[in-house]
TORPA-4810 file (N, C-alpha, C, O; in nm, 3 decimals):
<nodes>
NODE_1_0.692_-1.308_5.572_0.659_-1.232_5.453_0.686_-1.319_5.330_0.792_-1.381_5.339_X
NODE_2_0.619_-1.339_5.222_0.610_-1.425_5.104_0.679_-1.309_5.032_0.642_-1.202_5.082_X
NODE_3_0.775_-1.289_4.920_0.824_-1.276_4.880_0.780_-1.300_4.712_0.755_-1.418_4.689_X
NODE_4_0.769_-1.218_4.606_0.686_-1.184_4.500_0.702_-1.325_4.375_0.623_-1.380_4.299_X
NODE_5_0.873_-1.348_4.412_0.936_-1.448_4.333_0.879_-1.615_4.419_0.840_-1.714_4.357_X
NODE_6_0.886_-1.607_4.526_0.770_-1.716_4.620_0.676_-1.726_4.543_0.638_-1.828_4.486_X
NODE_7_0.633_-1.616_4.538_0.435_-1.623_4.525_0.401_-1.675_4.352_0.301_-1.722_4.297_X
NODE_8_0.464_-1.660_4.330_0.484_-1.680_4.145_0.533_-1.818_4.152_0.448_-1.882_4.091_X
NODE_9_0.615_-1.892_4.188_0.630_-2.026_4.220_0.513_-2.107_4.317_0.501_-2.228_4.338_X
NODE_10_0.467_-2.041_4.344_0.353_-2.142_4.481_0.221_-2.110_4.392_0.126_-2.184_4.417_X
NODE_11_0.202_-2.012_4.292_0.080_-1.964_4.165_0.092_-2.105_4.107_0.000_-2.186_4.120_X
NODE_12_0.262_-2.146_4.010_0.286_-2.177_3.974_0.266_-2.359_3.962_0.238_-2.429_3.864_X
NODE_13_0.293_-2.391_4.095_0.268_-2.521_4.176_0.107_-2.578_4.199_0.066_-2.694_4.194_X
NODE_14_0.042_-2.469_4.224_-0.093_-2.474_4.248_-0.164_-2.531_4.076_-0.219_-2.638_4.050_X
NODE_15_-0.143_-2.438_4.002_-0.165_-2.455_3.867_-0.118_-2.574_3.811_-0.197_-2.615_3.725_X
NODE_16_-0.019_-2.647_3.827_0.022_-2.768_3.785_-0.042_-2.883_3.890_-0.032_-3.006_3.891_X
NODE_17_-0.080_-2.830_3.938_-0.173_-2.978_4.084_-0.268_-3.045_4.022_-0.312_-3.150_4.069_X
NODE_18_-0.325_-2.978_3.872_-0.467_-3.061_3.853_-0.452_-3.113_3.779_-0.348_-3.062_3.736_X
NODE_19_-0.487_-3.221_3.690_-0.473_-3.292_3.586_-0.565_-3.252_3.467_-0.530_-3.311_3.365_X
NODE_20_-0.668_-3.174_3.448_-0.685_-3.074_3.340_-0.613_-2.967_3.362_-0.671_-2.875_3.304_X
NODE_21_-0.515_-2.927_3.417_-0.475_-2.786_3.367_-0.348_-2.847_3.339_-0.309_-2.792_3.235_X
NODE_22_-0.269_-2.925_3.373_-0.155_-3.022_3.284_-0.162_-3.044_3.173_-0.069_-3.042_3.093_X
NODE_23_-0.307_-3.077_3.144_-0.344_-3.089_3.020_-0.388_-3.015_2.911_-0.375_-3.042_2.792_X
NODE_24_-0.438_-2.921_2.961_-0.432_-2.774_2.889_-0.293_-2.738_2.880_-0.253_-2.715_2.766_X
NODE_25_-0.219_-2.729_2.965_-0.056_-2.678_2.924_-0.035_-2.807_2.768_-0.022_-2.761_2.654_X
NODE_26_-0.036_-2.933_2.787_-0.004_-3.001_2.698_-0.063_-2.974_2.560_-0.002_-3.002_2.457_X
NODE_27_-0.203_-2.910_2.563_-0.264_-2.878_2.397_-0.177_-2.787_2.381_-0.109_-2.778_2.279_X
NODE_28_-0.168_-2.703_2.487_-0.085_-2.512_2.451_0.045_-2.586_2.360_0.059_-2.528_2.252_X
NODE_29_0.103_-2.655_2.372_0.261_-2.683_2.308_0.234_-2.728_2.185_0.321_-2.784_2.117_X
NODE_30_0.109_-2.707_2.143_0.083_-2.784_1.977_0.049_-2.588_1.900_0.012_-2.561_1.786_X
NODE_31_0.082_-2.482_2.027_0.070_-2.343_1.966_-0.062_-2.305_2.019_-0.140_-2.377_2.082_X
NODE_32_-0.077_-2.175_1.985_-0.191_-2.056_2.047_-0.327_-2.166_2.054_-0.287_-2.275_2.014_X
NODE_33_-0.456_-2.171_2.088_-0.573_-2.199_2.059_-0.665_-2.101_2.140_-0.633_-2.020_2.228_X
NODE_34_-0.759_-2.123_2.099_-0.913_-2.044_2.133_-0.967_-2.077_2.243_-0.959_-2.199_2.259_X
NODE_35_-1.019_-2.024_2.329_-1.121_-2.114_2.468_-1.176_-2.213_2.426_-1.147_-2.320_2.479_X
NODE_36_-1.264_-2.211_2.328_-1.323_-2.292_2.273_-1.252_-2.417_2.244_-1.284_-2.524_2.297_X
NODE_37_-1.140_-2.402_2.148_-1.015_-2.505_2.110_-0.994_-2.613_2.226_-1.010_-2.735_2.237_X
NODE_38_-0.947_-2.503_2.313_-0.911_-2.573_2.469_-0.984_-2.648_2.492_-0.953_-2.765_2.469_X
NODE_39_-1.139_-2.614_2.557_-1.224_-2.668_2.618_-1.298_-2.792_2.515_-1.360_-2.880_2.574_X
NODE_40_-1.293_-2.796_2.415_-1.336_-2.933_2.342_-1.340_-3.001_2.371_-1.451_-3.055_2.366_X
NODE_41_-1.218_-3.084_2.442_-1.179_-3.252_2.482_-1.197_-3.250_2.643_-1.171_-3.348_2.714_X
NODE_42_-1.225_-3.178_2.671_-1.234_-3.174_2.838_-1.406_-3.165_2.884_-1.469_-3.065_2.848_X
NODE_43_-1.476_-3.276_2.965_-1.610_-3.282_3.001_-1.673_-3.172_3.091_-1.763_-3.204_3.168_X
NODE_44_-1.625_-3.035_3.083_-1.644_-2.945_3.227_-1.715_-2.828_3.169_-1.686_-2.802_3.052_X
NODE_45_-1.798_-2.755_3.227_-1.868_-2.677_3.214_-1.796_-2.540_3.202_-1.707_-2.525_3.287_X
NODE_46_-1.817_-2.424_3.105_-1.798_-2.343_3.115_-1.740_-2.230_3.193_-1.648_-2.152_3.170_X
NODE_47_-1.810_-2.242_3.276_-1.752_-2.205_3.430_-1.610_-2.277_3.544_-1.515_-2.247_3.617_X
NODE_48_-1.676_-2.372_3.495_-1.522_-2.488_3.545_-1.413_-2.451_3.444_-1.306_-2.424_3.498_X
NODE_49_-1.413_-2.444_3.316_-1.308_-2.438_3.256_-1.222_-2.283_3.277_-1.103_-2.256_3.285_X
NODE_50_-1.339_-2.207_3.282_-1.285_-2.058_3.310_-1.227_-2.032_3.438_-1.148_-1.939_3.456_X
NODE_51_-1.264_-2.114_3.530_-1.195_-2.121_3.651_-1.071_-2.191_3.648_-0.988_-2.123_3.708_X
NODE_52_-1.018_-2.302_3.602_-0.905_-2.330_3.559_-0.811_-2.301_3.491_-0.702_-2.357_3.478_X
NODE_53_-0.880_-2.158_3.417_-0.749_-2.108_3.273_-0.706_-1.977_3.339_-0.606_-1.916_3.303_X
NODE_54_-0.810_-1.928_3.463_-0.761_-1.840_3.607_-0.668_-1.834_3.652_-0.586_-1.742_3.650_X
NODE_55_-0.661_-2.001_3.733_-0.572_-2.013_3.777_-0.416_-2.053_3.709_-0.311_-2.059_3.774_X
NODE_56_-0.432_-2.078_3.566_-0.322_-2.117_3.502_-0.309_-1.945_3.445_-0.203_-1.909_3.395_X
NODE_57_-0.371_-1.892_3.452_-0.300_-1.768_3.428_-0.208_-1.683_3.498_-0.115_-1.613_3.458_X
NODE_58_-0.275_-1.718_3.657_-0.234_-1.633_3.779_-0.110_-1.689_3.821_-0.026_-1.631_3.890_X
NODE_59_-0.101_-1.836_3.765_0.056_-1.902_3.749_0.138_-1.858_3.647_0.240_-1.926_3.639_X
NODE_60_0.129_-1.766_3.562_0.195_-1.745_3.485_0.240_-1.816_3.372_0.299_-1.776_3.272_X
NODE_61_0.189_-1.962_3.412_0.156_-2.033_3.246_0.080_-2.040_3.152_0.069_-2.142_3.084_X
NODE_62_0.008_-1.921_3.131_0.006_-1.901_2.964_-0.074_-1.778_2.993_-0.137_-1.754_3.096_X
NODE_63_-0.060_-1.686_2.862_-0.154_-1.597_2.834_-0.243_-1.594_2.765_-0.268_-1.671_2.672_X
NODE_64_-0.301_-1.508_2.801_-0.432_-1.457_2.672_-0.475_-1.332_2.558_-0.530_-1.226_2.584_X
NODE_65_-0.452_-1.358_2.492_-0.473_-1.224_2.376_-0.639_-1.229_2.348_-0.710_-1.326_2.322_X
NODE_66_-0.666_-1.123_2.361_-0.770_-1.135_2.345_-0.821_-1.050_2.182_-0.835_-0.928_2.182_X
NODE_67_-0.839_-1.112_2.086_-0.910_-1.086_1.915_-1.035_-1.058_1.944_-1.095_-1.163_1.969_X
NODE_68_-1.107_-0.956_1.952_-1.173_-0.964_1.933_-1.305_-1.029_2.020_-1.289_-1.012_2.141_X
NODE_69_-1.387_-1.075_1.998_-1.467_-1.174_2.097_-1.392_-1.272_2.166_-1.394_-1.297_2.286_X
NODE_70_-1.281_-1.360_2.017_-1.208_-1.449_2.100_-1.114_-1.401_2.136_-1.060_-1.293_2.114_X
NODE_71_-1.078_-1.536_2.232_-0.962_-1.524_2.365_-0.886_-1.654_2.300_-0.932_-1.765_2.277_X
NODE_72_-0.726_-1.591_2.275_-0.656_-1.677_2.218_-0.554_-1.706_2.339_-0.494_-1.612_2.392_X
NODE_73_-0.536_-1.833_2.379_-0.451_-1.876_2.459_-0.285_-1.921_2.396_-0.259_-1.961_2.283_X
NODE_74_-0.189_-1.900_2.511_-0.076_-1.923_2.437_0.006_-1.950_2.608_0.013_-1.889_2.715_X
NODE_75_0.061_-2.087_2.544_0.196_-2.149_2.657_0.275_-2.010_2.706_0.315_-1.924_2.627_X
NODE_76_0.289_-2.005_2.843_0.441_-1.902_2.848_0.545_-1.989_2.928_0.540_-2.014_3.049_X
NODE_77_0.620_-2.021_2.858_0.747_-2.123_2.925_0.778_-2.075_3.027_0.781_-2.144_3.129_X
NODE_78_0.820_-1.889_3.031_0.897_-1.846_3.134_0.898_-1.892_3.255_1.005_-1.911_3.313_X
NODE_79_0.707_-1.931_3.348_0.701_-1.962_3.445_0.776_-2.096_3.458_0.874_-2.130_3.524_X
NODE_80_0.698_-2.159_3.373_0.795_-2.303_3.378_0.922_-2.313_3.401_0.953_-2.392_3.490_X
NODE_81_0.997_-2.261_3.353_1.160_-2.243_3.338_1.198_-2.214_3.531_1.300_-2.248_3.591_X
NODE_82_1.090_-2.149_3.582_1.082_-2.046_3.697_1.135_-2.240_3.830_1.226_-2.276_3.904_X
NODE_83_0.991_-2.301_3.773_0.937_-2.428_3.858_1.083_-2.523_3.866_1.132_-2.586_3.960_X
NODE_84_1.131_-2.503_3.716_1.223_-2.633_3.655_1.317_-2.570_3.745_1.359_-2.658_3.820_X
NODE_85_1.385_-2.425_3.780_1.528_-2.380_3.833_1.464_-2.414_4.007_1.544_-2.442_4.096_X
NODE_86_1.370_-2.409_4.024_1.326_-2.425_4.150_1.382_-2.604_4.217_1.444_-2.640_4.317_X
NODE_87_1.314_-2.686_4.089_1.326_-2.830_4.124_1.490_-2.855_4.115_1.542_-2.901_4.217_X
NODE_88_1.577_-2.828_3.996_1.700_-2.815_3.949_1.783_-2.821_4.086_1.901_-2.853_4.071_X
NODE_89_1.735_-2.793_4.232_1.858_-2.723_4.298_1.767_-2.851_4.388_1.867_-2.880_4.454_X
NODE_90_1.720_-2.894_4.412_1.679_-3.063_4.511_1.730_-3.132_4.394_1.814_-3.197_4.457_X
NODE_91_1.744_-3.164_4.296_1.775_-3.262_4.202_1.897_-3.280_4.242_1.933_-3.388_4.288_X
NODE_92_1.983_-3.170_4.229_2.143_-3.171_4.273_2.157_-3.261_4.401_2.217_-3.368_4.400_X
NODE_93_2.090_-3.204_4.522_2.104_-3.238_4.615_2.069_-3.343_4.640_2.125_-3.405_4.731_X
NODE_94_1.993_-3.383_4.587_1.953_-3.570_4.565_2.075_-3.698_4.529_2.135_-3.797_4.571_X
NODE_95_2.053_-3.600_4.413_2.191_-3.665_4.340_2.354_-3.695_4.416_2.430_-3.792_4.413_X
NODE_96_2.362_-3.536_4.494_2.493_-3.565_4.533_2.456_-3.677_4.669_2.550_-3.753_4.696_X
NODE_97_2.361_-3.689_4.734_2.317_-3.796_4.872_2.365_-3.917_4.784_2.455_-3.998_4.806_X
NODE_98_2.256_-3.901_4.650_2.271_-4.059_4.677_2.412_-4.113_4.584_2.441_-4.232_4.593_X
NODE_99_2.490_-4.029_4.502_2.626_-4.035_4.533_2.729_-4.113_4.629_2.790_-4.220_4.621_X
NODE_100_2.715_-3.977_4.754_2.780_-4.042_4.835_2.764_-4.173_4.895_2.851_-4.253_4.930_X
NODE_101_2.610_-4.184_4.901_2.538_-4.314_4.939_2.617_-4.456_4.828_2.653_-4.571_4.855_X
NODE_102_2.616_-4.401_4.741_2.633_-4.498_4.644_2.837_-4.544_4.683_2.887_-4.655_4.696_X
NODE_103_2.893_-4.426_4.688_2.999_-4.442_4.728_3.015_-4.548_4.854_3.054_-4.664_4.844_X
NODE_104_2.990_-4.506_4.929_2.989_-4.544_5.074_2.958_-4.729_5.062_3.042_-4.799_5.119_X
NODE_105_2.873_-4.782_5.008_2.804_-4.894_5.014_2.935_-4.948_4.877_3.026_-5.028_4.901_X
NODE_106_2.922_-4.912_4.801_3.053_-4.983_4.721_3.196_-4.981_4.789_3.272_-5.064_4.739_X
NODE_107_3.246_-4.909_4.887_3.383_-4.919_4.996_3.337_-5.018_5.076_3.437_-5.081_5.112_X
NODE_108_3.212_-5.079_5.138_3.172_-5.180_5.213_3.215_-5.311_5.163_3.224_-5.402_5.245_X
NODE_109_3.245_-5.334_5.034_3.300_-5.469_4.986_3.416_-5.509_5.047_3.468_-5.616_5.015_X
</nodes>
């Protein structure tokens, strides 16, 4: 059974896999923009782009307000914060290996 807080991290992971939707997170941190805004600097069709701001939605990194005709996009850290406490707890465990590792090989002198 996947588990709701899983599924929001593996949304989450999926959404950060592509290198335009990294990059859309990266305009979002300059504040809100428009579909339009977004899609400027990126060579992809309409349809491609709307399919990518899908899946960065369904990850929970960023929302959309919608004004009117336009659709204003906006960063939501929260998920992020979600990914970072996820990675945070292998970082430790990295750290303390190669620690000991590090220990171990400096008592070899």
């Amino acid at each position: 059974m996947v588990y709701y807080r899983d599924q929001q991290i593996d949304d989450a992971f999926f959404a950060l896999s592509h290198p335009v939707r990294r990059r859309v997170l990266d305009q979002l941190t300059a504040g809100e923009q428009s579909v339009a805004e977004i899609s400027k600097p990126h060579d992809l069709s309409a349809a491609q782009m709307t399919k990518h701001l899908a899946i960065l939605e369904r990850g929970g990194l960023l929302t959309r307000n919608k004004q009117g005709r336009t659709h204003a996009l906006s960063l939501r850290p929260a998920a992020l914060k979600e990914v970072m406490h996820w990675v945070e707890r292998y970082q430790k465990f990295w750290d303390k290996r190669l620690d000991t590792l590090d220990q171990f090989l400096t008592n070899q002198d």
